[in-house]
Backbone as JSON, one array per atom type, in Angstrom:
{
  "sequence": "XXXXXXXXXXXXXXXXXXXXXXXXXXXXXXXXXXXXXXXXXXXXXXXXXXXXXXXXXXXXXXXXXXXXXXXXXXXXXXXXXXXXXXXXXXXXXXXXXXXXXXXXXXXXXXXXXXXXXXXXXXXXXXX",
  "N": [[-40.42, 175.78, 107.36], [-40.65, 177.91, 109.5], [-43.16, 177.94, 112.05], [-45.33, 181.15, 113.92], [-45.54, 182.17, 116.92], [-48.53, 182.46, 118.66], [-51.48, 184.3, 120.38], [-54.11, 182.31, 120.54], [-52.23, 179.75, 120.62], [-51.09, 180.08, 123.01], [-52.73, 180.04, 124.47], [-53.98, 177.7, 124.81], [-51.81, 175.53, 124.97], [-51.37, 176.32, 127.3], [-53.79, 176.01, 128.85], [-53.33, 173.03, 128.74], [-51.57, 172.97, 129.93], [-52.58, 173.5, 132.65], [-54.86, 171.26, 132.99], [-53.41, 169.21, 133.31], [-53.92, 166.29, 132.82], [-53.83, 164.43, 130.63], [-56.1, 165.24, 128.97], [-58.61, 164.9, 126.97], [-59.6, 166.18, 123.15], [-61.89, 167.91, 123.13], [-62.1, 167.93, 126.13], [-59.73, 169.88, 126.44], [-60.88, 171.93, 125.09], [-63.36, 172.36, 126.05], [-62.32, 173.62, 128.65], [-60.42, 176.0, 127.89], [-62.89, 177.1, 126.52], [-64.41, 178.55, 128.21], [-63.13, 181.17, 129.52], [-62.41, 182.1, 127.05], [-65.2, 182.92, 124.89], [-65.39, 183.68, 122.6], [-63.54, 181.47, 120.92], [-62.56, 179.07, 118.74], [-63.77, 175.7, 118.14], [-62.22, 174.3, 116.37], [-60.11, 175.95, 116.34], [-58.72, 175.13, 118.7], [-58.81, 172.76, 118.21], [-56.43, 172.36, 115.61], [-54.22, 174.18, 117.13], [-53.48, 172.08, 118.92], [-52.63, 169.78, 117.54], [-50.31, 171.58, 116.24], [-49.01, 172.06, 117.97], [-48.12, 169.58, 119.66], [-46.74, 168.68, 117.02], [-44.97, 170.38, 117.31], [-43.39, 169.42, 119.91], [-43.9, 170.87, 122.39], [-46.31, 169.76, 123.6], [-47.4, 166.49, 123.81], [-48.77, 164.04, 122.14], [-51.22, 161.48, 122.75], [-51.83, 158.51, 121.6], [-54.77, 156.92, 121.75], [-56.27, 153.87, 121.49], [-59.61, 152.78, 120.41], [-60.41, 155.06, 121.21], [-60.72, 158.77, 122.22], [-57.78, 160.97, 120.75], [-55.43, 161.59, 123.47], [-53.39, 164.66, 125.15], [-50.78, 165.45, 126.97], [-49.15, 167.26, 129.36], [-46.49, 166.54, 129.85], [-43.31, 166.09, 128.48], [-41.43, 163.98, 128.16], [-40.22, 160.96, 127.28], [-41.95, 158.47, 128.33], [-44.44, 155.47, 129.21], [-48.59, 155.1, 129.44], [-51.31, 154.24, 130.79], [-55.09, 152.92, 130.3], [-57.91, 153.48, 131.67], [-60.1, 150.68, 131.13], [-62.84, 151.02, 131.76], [-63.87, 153.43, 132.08], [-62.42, 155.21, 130.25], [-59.87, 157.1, 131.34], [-56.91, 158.35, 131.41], [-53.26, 157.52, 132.24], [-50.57, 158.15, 133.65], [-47.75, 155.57, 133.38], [-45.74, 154.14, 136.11], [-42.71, 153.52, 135.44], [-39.51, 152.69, 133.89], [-38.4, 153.78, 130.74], [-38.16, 151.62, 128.07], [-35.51, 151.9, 125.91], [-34.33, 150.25, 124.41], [-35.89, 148.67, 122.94], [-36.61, 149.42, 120.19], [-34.5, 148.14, 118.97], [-34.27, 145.36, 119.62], [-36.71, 144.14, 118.19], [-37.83, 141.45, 116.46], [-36.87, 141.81, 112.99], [-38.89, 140.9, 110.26], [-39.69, 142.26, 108.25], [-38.16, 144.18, 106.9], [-38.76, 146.9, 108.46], [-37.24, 150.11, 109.85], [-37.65, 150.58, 112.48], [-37.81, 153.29, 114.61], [-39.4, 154.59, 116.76], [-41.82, 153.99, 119.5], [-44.58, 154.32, 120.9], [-46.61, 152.88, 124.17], [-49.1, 151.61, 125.06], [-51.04, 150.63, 127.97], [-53.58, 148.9, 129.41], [-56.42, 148.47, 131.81], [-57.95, 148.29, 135.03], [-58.56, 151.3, 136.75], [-58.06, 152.74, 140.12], [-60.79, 154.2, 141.01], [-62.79, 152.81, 139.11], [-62.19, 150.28, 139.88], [-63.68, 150.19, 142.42], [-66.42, 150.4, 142.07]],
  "CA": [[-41.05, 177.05, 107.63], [-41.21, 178.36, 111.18], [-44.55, 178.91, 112.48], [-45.2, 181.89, 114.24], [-46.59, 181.96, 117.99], [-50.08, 182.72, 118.3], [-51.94, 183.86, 121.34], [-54.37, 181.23, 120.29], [-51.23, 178.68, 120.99], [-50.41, 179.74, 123.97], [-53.93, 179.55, 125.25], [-54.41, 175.96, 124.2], [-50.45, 175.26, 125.86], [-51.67, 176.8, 129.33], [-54.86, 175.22, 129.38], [-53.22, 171.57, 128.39], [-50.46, 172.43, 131.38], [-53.37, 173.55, 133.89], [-55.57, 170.67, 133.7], [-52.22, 168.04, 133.72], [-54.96, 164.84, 133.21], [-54.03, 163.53, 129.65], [-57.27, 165.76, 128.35], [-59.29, 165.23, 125.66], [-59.15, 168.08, 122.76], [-62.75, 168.37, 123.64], [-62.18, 168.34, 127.46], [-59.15, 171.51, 126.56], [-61.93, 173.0, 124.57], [-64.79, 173.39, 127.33], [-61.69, 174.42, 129.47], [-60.55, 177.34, 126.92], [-63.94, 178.64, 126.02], [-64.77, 178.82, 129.63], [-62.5, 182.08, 129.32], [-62.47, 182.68, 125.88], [-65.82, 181.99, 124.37], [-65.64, 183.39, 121.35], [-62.3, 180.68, 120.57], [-63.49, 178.31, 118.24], [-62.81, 174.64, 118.33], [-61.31, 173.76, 115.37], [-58.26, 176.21, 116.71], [-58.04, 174.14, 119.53], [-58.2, 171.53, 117.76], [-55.91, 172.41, 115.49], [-52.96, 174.31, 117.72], [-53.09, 171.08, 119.71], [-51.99, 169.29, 117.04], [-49.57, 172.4, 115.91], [-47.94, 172.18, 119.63], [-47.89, 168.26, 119.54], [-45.93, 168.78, 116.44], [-43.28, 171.44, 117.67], [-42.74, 169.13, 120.88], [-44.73, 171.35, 123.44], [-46.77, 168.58, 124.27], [-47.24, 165.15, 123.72], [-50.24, 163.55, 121.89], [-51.2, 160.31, 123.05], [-52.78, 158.52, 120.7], [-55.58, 156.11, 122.51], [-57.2, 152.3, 120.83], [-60.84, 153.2, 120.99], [-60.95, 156.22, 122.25], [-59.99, 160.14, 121.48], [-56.55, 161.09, 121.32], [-55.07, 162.76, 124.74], [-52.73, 165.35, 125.21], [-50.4, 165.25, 127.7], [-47.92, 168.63, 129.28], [-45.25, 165.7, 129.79], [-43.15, 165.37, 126.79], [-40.68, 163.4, 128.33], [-40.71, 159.65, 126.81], [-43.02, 157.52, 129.29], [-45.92, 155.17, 128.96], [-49.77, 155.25, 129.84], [-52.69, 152.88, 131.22], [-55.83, 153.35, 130.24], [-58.98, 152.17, 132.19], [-61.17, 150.25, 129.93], [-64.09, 151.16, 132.1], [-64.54, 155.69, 132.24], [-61.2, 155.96, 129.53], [-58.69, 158.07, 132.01], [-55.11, 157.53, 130.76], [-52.77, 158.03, 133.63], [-48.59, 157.63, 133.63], [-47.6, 154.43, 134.39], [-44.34, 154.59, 136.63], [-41.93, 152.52, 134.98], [-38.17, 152.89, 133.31], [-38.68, 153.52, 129.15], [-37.15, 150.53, 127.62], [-34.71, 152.25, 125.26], [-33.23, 149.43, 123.23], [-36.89, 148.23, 122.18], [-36.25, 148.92, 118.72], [-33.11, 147.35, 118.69], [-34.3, 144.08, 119.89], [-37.49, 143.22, 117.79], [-37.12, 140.77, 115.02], [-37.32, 142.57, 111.79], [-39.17, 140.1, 109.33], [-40.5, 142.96, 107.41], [-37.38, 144.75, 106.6], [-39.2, 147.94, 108.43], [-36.52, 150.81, 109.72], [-38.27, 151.18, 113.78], [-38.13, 155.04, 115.04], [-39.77, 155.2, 118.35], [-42.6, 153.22, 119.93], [-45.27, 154.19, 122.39], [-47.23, 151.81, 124.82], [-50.61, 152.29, 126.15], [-51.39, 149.84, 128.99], [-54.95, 148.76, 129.5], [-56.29, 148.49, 133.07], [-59.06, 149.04, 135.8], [-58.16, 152.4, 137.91], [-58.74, 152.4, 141.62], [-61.9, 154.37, 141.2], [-63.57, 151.92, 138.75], [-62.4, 148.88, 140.73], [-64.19, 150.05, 143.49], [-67.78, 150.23, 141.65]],
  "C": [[-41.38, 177.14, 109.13], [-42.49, 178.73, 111.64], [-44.63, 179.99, 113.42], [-46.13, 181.75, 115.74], [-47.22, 182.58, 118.14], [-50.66, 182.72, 119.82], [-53.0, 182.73, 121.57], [-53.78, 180.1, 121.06], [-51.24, 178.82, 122.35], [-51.66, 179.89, 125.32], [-54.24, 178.58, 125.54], [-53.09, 175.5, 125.52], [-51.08, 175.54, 127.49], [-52.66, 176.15, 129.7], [-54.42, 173.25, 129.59], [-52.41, 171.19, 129.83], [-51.67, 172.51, 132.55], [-54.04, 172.31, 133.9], [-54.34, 169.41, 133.91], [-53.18, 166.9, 133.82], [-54.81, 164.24, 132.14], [-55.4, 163.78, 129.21], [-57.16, 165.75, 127.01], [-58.89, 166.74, 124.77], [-60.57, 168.32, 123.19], [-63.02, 168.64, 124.93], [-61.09, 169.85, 127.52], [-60.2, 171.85, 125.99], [-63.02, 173.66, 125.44], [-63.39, 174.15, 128.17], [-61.39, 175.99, 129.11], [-61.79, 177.97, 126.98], [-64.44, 178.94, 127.34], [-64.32, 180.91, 129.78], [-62.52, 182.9, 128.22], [-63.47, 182.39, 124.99], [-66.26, 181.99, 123.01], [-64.16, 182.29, 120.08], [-63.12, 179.45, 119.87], [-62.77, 176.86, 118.07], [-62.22, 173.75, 117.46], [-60.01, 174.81, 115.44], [-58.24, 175.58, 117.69], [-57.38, 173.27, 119.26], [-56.51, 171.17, 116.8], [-54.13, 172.94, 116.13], [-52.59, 173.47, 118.52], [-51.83, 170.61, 119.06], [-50.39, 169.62, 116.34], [-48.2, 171.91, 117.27], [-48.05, 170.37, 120.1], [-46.69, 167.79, 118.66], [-44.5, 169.2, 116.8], [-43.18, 170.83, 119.29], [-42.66, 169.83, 121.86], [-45.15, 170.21, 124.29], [-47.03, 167.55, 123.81], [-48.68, 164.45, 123.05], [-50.27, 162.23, 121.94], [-52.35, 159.47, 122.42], [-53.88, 157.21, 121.66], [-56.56, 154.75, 121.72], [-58.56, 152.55, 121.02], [-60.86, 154.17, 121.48], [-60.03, 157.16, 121.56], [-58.4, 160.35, 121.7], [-56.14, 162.32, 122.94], [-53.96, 163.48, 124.47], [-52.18, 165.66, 126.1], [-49.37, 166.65, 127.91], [-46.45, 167.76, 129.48], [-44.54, 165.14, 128.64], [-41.78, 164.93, 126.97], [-41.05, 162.0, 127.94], [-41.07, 158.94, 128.5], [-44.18, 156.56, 129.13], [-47.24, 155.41, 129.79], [-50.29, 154.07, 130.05], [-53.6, 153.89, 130.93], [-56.91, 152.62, 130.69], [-59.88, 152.1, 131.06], [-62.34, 150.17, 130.84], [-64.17, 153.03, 131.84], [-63.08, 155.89, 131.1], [-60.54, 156.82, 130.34], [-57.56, 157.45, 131.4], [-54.26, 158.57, 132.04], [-51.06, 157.54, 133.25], [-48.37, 156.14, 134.2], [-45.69, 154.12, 134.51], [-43.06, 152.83, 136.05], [-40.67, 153.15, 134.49], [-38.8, 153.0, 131.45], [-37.52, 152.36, 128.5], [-36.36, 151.07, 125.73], [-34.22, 151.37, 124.2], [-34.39, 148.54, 123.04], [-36.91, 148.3, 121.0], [-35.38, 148.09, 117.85], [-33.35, 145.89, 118.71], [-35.44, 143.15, 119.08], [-36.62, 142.67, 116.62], [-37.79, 141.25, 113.99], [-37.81, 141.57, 110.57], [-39.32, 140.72, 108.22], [-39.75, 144.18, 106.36], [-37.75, 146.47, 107.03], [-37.64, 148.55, 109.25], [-37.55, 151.29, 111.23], [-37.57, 152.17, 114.26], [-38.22, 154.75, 115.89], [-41.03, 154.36, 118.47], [-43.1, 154.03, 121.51], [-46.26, 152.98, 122.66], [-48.58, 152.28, 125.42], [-50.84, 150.94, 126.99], [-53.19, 149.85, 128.74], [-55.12, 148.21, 130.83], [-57.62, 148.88, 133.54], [-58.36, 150.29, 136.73], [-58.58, 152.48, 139.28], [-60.45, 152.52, 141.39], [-63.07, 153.69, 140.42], [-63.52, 150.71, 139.15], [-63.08, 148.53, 141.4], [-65.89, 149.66, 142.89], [-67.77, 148.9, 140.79]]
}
C-alpha cells in the first residue's frame, strides 16, 4: 500500500535536512513546533519513522541512547561520544563484503549491518 504524502511529512523531512546533526526525534520536534505549534509529537514521531521507512532518511539506531535521524541515506557509519551523545559521520570506505566474510555458526541469512563507533569528540576532550 502506498502511503500518501502528507504536509505533516514533509515538515518533519525539511526540518531533519535543516538541522543535518543526526537529531533526536525530540530535538526535530522542538525544531518543528517552533513553526508549527499546534503539530503534535507523536506525528513527528511517527512520520520520522514513516520517512525512515520509505528511505528519505536514515534512522540510526544508538546503544544507550535515543535513536537519531540522519538526511544522509547513503550507507556510512557513525561515532558517538560517550560523554554529551552527538553521533557524527565517521569518514571511512563501507566495507561491503562484511556479510560475506563472517563465520556463520548460527545458520543466520546476514542483510546489511550498521556500525556505531564509540568515542570522545574534540569538544568533550577538551573539558
Amino acid at each position: 500500500m502506498e502511503r500518501r504524502n502528507t504536509i505533516q511529512r514533509d515538515i518533519v523531512l525539511k526540518a531533519v535536512r535543516s538541522l543535518g546533526n543526526h537529531a533526536s526525534a525530540d530535538e526535530i520536534y522542538a525544531c518543528v513546533s517552533k513553526d508549527y505549534p499546534s503539530i503534535g509529537k507523536g506525528t513527528v514521531y511517527r512520520n520520522l519513522n514513516i520517512l525512515a521507512e520509505e528511505g528519505e532518511i536514515r534512522k540510526v539506531e544508538i546503544p544507550e541512547g535515543p535513536d537519531r535521524f540522519d538526511h544522509n541515506v547513503g550507507k556510512h557509519y557513525h561515532v558517538t561520544c560517550i560523554k554529551c551523545g552527538k553521533v557524527f559521520d565517521v569518514d571511512m570506505e563501507v566495507l561491503t563484503d562484511l556479510e560475506e566474510r563472517i563465520r556463520n555458526k548460527n545458520g543466520m541469512i546476514f542483510l546489511d549491518h550498521d556500525i556505531v563507533f564509540k568515542g570522545l569528540c574534540p569538544n568533550c576532550q577538551e573539558n
